[in-house]
FITORTI-370052 format. One record per residue (C-alpha): x, y, z; residue in three letters. Coordinates in steps of 0.2 Angstrom, whole numbers, plus 5000, padded with zeros to 4 digits. Layout:
<recs>
<rec u="X" v="Y" w="Z" r="ALA"/>
...
</recs>
This chain:
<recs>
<rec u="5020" v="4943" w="4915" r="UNK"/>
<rec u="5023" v="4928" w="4904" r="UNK"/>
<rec u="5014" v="4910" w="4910" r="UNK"/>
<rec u="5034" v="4907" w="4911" r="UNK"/>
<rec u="5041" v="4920" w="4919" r="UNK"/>
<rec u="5024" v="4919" w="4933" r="UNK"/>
<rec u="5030" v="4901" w="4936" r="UNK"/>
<rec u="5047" v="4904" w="4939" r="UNK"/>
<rec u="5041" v="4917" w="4951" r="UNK"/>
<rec u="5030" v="4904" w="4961" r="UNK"/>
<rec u="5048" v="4893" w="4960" r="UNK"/>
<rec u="5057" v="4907" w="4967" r="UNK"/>
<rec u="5043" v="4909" w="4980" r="UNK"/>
<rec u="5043" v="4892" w="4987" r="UNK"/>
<rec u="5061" v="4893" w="4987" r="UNK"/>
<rec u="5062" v="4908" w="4997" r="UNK"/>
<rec u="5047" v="4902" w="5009" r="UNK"/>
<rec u="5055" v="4886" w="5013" r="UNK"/>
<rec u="5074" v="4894" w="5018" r="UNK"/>
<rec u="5063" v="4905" w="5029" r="UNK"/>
<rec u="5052" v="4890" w="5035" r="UNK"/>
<rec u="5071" v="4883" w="5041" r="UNK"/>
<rec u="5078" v="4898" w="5048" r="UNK"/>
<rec u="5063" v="4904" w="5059" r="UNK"/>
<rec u="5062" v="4897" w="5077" r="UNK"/>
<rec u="5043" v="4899" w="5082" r="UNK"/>
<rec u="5036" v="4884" w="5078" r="UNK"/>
<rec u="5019" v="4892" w="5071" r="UNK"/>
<rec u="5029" v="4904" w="5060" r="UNK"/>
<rec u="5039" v="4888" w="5052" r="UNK"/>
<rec u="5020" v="4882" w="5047" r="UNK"/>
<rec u="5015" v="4896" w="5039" r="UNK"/>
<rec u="5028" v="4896" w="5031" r="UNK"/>
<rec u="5029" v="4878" w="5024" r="UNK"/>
<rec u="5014" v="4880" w="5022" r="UNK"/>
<rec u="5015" v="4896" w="5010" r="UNK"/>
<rec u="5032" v="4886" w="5002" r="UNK"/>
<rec u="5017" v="4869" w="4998" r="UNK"/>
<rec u="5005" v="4884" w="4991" r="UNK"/>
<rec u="5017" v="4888" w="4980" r="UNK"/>
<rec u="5024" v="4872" w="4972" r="UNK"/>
<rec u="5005" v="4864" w="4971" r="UNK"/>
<rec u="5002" v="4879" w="4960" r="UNK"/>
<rec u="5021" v="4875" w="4949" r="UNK"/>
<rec u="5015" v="4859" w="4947" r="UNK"/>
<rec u="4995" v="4862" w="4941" r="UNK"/>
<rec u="5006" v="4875" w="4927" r="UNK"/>
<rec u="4989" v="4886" w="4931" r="UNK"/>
<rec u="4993" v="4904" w="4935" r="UNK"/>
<rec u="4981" v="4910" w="4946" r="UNK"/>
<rec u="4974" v="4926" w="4944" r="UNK"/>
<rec u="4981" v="4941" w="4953" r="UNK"/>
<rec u="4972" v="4945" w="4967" r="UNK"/>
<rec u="4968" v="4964" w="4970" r="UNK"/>
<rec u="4955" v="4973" w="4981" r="UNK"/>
<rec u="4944" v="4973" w="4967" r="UNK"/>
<rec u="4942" v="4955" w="4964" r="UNK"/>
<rec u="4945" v="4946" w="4983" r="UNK"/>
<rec u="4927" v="4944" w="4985" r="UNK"/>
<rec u="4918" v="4931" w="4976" r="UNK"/>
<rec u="4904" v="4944" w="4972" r="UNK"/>
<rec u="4904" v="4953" w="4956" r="UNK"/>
<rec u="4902" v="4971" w="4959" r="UNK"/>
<rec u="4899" v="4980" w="4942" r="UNK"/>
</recs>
């Protein structure tokens, strides 16, 4: 993906995470949720992309 189409992802994300964040009616589900939804839009706002995150590269350690 594009640096522009990957940010309109994260937009659509922290959309998607906040309506779920207001339609959900455990209270610790509505935080992980908001919380997910801030993730989101701090990353919009830095314009960085993070890398993606597989299996092979979770772990800090370099496995060659």
């Amino acid at each position: 993906m594009t640096q522009v189409s990957d940010l309109e992802y994260y937009a659509r994300r922290a959309r998607d995470e906040a309506d779920r964040a207001d339609s959900a009616l455990d209270p610790a589900v509505r935080k992980a949720h908001r919380q997910m939804a801030d993730t989101y839009r701090r990353i919009i706002e830095s314009g960085e992309v993070p890398e993606p995150r597989t299996r092979y590269n979770l772990s800090p350690m370099r496995v060659d």
